[in-house]
VEXKE-359526 format. One line per field, with one value per residue: residue in one letter; y, x, z of N, C-alpha, C, CB in turn. Coordinates in steps of 0.05 Angstrom, whole numbers, plus 5000, padded with zeros to 4 digits. Glycine has a CB too. Example, Ala and Ser with C-alpha at 12.3 -4.5 7.8 and 13.67 -1.06 7.14 Angstrom:
<pts>
r A, S;
n.north 4886, 4955;
n.east 5264, 5257;
n.up 5156, 5142;
ca.north 4910, 4979;
ca.east 5246, 5273;
ca.up 5156, 5143;
c.north 4934, 5001;
c.east 5264, 5258;
c.up 5156, 5157;
cb.north 4911, 4988;
cb.east 5226, 5282;
cb.up 5181, 5114;
</pts>
This chain:
<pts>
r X, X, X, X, X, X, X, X, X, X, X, X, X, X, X, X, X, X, X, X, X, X, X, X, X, X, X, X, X, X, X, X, X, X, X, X, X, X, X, X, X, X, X, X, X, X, X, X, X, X, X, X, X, X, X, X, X, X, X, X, X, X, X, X, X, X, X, X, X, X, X, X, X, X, X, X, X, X, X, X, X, X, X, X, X, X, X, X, X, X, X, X, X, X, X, X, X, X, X, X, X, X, X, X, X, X, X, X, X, X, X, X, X, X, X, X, X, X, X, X, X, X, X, X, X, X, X, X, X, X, X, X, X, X, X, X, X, X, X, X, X, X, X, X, X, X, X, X, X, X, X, X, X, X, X, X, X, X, X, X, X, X, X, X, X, X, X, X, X, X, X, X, X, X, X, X;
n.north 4968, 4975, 4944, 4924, 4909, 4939, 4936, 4946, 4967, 4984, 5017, 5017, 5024, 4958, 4948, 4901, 4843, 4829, 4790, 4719, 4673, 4703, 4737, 4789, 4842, 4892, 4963, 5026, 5076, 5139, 5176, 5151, 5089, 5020, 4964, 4896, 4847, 4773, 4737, 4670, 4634, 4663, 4657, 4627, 4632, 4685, 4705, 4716, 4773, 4827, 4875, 4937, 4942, 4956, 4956, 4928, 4922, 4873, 4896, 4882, 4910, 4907, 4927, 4941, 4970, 5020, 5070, 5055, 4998, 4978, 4936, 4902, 4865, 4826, 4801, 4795, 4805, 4844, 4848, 4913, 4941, 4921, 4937, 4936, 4880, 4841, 4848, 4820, 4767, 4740, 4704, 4676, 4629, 4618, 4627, 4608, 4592, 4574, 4564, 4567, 4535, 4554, 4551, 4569, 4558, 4564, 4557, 4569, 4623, 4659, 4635, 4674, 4665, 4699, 4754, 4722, 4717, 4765, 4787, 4750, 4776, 4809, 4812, 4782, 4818, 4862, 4825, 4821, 4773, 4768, 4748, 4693, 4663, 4642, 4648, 4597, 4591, 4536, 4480, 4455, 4430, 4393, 4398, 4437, 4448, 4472, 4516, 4578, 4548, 4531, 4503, 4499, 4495, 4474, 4443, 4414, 4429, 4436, 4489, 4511, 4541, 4600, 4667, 4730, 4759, 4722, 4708, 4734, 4715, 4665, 4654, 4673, 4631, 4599, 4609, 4640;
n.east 4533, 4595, 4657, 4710, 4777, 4834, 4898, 4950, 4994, 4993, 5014, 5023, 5009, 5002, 4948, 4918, 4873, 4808, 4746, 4729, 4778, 4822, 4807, 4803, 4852, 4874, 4894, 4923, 4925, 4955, 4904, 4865, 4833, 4832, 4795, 4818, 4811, 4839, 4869, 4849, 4905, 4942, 4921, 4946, 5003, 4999, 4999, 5043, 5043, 5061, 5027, 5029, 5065, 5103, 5079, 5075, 5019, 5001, 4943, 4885, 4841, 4767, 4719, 4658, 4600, 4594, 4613, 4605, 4607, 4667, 4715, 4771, 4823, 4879, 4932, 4996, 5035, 5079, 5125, 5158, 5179, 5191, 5189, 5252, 5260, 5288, 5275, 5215, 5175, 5103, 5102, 5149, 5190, 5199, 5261, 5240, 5249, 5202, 5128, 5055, 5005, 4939, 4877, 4825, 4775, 4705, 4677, 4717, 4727, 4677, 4681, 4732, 4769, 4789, 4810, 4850, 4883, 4895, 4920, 4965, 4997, 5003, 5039, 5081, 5105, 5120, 5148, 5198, 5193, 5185, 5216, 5227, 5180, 5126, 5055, 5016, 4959, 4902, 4862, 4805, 4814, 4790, 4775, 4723, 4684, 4714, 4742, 4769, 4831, 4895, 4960, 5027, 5080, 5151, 5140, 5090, 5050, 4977, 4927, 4868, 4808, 4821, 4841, 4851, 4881, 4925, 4962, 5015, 5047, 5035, 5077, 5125, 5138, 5147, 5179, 5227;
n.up 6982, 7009, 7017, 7040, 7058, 7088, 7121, 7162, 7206, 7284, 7345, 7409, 7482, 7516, 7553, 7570, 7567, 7540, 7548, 7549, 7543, 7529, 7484, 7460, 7444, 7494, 7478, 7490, 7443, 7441, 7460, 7458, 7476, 7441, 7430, 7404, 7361, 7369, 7334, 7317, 7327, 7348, 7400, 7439, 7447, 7462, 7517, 7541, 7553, 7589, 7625, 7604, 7577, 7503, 7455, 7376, 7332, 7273, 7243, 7213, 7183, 7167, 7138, 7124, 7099, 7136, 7177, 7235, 7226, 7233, 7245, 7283, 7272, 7294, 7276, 7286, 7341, 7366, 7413, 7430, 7472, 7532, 7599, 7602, 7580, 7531, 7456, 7433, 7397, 7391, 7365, 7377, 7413, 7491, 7521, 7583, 7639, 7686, 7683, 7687, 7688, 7668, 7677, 7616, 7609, 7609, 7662, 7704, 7680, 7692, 7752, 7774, 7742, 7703, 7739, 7776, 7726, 7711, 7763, 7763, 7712, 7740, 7779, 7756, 7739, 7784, 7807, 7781, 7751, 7698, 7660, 7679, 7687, 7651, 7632, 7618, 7573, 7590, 7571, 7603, 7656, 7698, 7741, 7754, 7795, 7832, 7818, 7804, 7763, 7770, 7747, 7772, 7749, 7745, 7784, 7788, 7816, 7843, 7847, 7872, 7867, 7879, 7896, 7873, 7911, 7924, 7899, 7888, 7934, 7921, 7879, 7904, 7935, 7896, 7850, 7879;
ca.north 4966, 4970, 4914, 4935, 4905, 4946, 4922, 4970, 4967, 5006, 5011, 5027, 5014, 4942, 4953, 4873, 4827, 4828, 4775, 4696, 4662, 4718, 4744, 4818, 4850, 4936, 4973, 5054, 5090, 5175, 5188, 5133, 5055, 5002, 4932, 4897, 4813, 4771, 4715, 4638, 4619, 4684, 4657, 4611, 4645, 4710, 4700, 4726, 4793, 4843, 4910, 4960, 4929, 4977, 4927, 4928, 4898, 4871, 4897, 4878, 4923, 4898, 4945, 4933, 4999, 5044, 5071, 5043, 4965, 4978, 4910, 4905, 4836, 4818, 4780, 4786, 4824, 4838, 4872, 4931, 4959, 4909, 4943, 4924, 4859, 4843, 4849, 4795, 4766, 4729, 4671, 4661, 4619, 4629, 4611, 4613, 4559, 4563, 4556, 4573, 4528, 4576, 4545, 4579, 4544, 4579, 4556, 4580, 4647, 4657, 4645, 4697, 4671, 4728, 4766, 4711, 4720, 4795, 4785, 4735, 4788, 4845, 4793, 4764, 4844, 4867, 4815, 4817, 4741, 4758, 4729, 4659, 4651, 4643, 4640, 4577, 4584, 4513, 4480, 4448, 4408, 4369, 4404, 4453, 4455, 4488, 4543, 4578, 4529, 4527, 4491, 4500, 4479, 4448, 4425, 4407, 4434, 4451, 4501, 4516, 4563, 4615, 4683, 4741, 4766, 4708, 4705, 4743, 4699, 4630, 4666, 4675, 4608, 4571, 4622, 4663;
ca.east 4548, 4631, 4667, 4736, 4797, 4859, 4921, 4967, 5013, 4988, 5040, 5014, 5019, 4979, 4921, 4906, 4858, 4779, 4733, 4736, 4799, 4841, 4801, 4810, 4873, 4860, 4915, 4922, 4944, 4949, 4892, 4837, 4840, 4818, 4797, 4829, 4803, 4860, 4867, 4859, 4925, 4943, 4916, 4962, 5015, 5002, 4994, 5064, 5045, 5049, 5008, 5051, 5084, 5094, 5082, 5068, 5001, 4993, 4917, 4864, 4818, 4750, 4698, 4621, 4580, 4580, 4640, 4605, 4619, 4694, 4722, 4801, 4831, 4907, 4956, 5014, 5031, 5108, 5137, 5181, 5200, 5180, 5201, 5276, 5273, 5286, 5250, 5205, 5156, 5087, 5114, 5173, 5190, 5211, 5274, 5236, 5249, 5182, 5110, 5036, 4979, 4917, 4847, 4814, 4749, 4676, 4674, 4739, 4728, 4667, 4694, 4745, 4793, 4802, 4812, 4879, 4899, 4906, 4941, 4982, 5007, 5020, 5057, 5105, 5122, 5121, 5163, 5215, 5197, 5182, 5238, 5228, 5162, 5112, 5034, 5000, 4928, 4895, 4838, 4798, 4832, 4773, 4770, 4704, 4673, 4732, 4747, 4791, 4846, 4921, 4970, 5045, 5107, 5157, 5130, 5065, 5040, 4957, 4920, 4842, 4787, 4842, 4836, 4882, 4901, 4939, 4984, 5044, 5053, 5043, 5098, 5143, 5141, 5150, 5200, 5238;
ca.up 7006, 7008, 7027, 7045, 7072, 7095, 7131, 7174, 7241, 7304, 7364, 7426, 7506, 7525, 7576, 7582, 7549, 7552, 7532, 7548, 7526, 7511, 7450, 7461, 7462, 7501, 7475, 7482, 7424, 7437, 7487, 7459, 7471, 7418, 7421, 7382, 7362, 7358, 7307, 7341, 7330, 7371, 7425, 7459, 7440, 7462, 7538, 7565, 7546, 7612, 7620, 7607, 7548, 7487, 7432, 7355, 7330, 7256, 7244, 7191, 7184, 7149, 7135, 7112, 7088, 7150, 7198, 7254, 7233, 7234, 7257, 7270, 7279, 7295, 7258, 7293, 7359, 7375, 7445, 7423, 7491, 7556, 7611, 7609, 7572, 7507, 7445, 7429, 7385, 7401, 7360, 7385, 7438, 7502, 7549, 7603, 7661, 7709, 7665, 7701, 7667, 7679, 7664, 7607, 7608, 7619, 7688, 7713, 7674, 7710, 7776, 7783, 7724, 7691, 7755, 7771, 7705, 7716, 7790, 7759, 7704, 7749, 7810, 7748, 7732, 7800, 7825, 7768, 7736, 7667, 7643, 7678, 7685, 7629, 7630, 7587, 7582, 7579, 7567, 7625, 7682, 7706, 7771, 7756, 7816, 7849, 7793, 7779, 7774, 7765, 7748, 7774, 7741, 7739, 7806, 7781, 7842, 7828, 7853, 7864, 7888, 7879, 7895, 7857, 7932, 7939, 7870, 7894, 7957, 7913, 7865, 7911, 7942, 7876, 7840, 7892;
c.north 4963, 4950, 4922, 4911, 4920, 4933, 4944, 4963, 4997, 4992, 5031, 5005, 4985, 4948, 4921, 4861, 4834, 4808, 4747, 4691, 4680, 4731, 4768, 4827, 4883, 4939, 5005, 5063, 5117, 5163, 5175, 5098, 5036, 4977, 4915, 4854, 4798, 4744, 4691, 4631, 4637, 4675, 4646, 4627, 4673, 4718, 4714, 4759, 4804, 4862, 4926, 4966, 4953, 4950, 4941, 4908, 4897, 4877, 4896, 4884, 4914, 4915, 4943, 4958, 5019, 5049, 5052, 5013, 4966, 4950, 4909, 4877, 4837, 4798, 4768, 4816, 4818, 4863, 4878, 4937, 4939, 4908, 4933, 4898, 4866, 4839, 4821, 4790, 4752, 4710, 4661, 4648, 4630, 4616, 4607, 4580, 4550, 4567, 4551, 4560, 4548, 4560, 4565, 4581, 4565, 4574, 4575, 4609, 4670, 4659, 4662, 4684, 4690, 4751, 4759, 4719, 4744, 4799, 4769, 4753, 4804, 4830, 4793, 4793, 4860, 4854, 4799, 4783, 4744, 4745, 4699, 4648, 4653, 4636, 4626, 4582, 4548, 4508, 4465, 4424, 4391, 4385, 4434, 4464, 4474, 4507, 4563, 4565, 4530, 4510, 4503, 4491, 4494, 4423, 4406, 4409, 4457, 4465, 4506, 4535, 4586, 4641, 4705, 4754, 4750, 4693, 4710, 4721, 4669, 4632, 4664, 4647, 4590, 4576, 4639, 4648;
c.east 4578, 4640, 4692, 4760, 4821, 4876, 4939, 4970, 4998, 5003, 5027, 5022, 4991, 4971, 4915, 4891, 4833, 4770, 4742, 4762, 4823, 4824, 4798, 4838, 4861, 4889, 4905, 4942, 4941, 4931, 4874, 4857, 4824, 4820, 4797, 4824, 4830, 4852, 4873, 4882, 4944, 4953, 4934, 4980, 5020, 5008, 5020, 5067, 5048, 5045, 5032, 5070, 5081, 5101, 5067, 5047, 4999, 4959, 4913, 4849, 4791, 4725, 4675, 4606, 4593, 4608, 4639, 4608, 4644, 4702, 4759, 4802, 4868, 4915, 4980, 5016, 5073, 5115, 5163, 5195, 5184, 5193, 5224, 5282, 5280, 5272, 5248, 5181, 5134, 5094, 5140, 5175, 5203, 5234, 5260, 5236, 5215, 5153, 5093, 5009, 4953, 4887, 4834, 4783, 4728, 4681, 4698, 4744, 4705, 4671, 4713, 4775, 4805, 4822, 4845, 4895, 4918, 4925, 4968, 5009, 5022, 5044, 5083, 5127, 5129, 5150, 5197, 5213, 5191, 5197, 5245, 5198, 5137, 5078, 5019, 4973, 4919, 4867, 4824, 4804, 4819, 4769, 4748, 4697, 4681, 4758, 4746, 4808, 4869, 4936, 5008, 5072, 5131, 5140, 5103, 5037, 5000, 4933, 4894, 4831, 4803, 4822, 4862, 4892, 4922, 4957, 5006, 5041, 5054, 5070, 5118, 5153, 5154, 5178, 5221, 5246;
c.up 6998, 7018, 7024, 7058, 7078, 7109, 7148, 7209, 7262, 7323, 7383, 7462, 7513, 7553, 7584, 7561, 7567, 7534, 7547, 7529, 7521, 7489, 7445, 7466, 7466, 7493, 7469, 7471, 7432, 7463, 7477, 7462, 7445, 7428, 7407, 7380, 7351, 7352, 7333, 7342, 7335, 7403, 7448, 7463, 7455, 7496, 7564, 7560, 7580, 7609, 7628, 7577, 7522, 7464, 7402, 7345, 7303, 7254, 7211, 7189, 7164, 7157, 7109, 7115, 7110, 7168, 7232, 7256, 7227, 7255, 7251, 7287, 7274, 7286, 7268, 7317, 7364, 7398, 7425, 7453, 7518, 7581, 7622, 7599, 7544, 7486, 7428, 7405, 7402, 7391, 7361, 7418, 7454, 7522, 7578, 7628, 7683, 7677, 7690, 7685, 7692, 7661, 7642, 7602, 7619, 7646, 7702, 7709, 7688, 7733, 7788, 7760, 7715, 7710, 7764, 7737, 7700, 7748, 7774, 7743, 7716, 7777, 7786, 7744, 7757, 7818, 7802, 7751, 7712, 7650, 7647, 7678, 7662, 7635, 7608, 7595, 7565, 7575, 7595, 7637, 7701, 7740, 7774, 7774, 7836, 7833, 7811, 7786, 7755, 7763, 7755, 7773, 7738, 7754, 7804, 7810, 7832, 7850, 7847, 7874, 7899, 7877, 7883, 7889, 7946, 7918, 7878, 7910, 7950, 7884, 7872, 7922, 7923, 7864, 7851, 7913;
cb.north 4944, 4990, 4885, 4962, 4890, 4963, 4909, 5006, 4978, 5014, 5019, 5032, 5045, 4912, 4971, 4877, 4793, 4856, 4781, 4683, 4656, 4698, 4733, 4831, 4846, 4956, 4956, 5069, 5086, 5196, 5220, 5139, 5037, 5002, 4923, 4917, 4803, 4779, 4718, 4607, 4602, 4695, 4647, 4584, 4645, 4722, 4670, 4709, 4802, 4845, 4921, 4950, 4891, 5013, 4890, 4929, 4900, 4850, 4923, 4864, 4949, 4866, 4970, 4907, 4997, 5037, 5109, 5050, 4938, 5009, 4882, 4936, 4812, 4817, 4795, 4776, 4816, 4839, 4850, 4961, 5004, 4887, 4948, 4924, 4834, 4837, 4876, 4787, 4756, 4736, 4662, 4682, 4597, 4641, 4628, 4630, 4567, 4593, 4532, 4604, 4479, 4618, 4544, 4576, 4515, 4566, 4525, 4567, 4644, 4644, 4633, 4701, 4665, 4747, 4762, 4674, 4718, 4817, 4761, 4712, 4794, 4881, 4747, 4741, 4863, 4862, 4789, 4823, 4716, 4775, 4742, 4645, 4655, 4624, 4656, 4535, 4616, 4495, 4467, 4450, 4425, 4329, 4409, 4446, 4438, 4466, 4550, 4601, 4501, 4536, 4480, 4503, 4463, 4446, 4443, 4374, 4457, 4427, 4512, 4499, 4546, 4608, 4683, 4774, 4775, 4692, 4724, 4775, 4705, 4610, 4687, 4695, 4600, 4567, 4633, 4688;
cb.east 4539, 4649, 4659, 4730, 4803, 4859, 4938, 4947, 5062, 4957, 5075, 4983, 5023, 4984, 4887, 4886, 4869, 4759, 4742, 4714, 4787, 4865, 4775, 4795, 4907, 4846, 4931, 4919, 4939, 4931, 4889, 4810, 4830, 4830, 4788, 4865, 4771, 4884, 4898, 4850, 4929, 4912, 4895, 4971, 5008, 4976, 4988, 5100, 5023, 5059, 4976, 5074, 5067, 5112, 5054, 5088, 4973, 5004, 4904, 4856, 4827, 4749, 4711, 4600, 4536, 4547, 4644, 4587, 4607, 4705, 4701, 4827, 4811, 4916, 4969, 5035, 5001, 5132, 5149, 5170, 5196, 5175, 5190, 5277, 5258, 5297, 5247, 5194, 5161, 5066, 5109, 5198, 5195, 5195, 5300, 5211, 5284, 5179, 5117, 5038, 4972, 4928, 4825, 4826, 4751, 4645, 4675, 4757, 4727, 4662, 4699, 4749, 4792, 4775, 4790, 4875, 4884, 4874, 4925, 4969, 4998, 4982, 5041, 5098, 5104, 5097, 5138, 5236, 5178, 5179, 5265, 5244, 5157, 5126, 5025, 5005, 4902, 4906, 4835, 4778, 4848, 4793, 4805, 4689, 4668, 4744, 4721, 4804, 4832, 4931, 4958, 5041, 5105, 5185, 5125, 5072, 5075, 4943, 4932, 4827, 4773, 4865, 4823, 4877, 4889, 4922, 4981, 5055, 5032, 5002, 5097, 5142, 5120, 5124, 5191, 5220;
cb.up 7024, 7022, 7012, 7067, 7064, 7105, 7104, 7167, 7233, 7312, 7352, 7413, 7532, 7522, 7560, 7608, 7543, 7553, 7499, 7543, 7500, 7497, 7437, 7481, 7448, 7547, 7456, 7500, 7392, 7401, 7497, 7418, 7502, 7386, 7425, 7384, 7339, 7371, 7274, 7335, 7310, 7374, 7426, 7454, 7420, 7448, 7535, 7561, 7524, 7632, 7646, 7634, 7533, 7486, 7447, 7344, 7344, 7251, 7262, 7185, 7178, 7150, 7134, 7133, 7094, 7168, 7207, 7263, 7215, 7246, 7238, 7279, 7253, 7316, 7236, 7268, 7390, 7345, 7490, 7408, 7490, 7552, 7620, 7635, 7575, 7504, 7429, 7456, 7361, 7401, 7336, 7381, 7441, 7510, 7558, 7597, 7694, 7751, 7643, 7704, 7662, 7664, 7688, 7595, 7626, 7607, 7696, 7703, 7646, 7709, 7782, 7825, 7708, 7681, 7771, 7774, 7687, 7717, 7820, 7743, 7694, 7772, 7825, 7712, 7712, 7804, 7845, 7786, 7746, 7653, 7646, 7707, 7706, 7610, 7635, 7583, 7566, 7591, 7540, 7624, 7703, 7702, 7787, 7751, 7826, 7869, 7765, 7770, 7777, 7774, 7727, 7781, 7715, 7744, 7828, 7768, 7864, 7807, 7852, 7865, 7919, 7855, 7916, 7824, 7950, 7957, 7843, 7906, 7977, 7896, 7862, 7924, 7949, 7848, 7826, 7899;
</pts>
């Protein structure tokens, strides 16, 4: 059996994340998409990405006998072109003044997390805030039962049993 490693940059438009936690990034290169596993210490990190973004992904390709266990894993992800801002890394910090704690937790992902997570993205690009507002994913906020659950700062204003048709409208209230 082979046992391979490669290394090599792919640059393509981001599609979103799949998986609990963040642990997929979708990105289309040409006319196919790839999913692409991104490294834990990624994860936090990575979260102010928005769909649309043309970003550069460090990949690690690791390959075992056959074409079909092709496994690519990220290293490092950097926004080249984000519609109109400037260019960024995933480890760099950000100026940003407002900050969105977002439950990450099983329960919350489950109940329609993922679903806010994706309203949340397309409201901050929609409604021009990428540049103040930032999405933290956290870890669980003790309030299960009434998943998915937010957190809103500075205000510390917290949010539950959230639905994504009602992101823009708690957006605008907080930041606008």
């Amino acid at each position: 059996m082979i046992k391979e490693k490669l290394e090599f940059q792919v640059e393509g438009e981001f599609l979103g994340f799949s998986g609990e936690k963040l642990k997929y990034l979708r990105v289309a290169v040409g006319e196919s998409q790839l999913q692409i596993k991104l490294a834990k210490e990624l994860r936090q990190t990575i979260s102010r990405l928005v769909i649309g973004d043309r970003i550069q992904v460090l990949v690690k390709k690791k390959f075992k006998g056959y074409f079909s266990n092709l496994k690519l894993k990220a290293y490092e992800v950097n926004v080249v072109n984000c519609n109109d801002c400037q260019e960024m890394s995933a480890t760099q910090t950000s100026p940003k003044t407002g900050k969105i704690l977002l439950c990450q937790k099983s329960g919350c992902m489950k109940r329609g997390g993922r679903e806010v997570y994706q309203a949340l993205q397309e409201a901050i690009l929609s409604l021009g805030l990428q540049n103040q507002v930032e999405i933290e994913n956290t870890s669980c906020q003790k309030r299960c039962k009434k998943a998915p659950n937010m957190i809103v700062m500075p205000t510390q204003t917290k949010y539950s049993e959230l639905s994504p048709n009602v992101i823009s409208s708690l957006l605008k209230r907080h930041y606008l």
